[in-house]
C-alpha positions in Angstrom: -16.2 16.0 -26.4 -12.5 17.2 -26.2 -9.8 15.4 -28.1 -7.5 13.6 -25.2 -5.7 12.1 -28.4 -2.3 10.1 -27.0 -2.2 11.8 -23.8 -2.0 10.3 -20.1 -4.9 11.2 -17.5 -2.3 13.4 -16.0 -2.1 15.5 -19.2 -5.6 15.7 -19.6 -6.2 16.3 -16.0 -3.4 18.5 -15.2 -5.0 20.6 -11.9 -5.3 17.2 -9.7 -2.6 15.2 -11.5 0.2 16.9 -9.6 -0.8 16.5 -6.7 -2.3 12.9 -7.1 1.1 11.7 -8.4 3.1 13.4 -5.3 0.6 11.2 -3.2 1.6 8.3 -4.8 5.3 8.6 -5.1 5.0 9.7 -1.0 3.0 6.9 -0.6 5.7 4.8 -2.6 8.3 6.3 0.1 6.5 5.5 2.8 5.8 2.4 2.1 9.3 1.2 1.4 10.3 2.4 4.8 7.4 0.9 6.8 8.6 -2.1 5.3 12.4 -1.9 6.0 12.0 0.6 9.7 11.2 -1.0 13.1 7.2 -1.7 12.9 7.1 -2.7 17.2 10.3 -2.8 19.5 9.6 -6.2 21.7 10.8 -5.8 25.3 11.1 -9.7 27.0 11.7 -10.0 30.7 12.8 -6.0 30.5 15.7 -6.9 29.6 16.0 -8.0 26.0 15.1 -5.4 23.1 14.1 -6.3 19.7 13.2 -4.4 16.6 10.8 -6.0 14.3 10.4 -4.6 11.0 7.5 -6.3 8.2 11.2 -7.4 6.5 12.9 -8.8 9.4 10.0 -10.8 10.5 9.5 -12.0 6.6 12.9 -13.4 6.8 12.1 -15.0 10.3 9.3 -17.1 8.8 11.6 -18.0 5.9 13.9 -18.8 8.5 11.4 -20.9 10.6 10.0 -22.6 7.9 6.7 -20.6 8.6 6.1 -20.8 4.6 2.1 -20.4 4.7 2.3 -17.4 7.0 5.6 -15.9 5.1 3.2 -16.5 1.6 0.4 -14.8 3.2 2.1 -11.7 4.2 4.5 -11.6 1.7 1.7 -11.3 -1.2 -1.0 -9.3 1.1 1.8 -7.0 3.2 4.2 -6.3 0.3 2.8 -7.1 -3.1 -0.8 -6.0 -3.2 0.2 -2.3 -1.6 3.5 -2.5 -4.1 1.3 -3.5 -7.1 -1.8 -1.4 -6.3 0.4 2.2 -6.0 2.5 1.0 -9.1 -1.2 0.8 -11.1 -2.4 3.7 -10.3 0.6 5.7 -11.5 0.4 3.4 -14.6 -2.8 4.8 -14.3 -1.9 8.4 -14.4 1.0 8.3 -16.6 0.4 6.0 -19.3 -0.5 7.3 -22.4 -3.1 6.8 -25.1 -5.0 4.8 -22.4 -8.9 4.2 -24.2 -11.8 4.2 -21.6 -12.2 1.4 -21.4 -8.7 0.5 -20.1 -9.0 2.9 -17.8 -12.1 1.1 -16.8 -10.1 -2.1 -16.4 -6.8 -0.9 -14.6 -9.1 1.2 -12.3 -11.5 -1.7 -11.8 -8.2 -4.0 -11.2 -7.0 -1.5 -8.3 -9.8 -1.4 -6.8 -9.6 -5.3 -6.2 -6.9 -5.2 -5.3 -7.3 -2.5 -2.4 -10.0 -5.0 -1.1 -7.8 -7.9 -0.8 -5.0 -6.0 0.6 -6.6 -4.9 3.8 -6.0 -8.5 5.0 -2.3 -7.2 6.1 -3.8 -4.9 8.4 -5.9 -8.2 9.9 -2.3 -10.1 10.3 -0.7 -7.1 12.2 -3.6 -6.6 14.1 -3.2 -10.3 15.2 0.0 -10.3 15.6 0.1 -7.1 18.0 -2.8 -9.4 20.3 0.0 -12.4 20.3 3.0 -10.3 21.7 0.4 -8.4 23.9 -1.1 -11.6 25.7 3.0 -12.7 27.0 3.0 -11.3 30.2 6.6 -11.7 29.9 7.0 -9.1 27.2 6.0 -5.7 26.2 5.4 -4.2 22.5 5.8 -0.7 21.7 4.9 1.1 18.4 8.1 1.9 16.2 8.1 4.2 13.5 7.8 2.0 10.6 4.0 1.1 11.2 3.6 4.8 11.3 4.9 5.3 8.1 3.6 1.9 6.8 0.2 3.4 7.8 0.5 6.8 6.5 1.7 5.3 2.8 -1.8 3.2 3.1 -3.8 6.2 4.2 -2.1 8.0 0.9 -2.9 5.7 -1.4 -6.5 5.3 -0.1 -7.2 8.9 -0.8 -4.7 8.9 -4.2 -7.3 6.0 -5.3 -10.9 7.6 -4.4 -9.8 10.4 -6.0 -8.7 8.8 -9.1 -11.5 6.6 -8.8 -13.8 9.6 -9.1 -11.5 11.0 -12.0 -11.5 8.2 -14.0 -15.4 7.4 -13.5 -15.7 10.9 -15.2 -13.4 10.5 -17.7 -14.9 7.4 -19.1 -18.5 8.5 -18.7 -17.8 11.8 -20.0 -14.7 12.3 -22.0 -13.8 15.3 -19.9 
């Protein structure tokens, strides 16, 4: 069994660390402009034009005293993603990590992941809503393509590391 001493999975797994990490910082990217970017641009009566972003319509439901819906997609829309990418390159990075920490920080993304699909529910509802007013029109802004693309990164960045890190604590290697 090789020594991994104080080093970080990305020392000891220095081929797919690169490009895991650039995956995640990307993803990081990606993700802070899906939040603050147009997600839809709402068209009333074709006349009125509005951007809505995942911030702007955070700060609506603050604004409206929607406070169950504004938790809900504050911690599922913004938190989980945030948290989950932020663990992983804890993940990577940290050094001197034992296997069995690994175990437990990979174990904890991986949770997290599950719960954080709910966000994609919520849009998905919320596209069916502005779709159903015959008065208005939605089209797709760039911001859920990028929100989309940062989720899609991650995904991959964590089934990869998921595989990496099963190894590493069965094996050592």
């Amino acid at each position: 069994m090789p020594d991994t001493g104080n080093r970080s999975l990305a020392g000891i797994y220095r081929r797919q660390s690169t490009l895991i990490i650039v995956m995640l910082v990307a993803s990081l990217g990606l993700f802070l402009a899906g939040l603050f970017r147009p997600f839809t641009v709402v068209t009333k009566l074709w006349i009125f034009e509005n951007d809505v972003s995942v911030c702007a319509g955070l700060i609506t439901l603050m604004k409206e005293k929607e406070f169950f819906l504004f938790a809900i997609l504050l911690v599922f829309t913004v938190i989980f993603p945030f948290v989950k990418m932020i663990s992983l390159l804890a993940l990577w990075l940290k050094r001197g990590l034992g296997r069995q920490q690994v175990t437990r920080l990979y174990g904890f993304v991986a949770n997290l992941g599950k719960w954080s699909m709910l966000d994609v529910f919520v849009v998905a509802i919320l596209v069916l809503l502005l779709r159903s007013g015959s008065a208005a029109s939605i089209k797709i802004a760039d911001g859920l393509y990028f929100f989309c693309a940062s989720v899609m990164l991650t995904q991959f960045a964590s089934q990869w590391t998921g595989r990496i890190a099963r190894r590493h604590v069965e094996t050592g290697k």
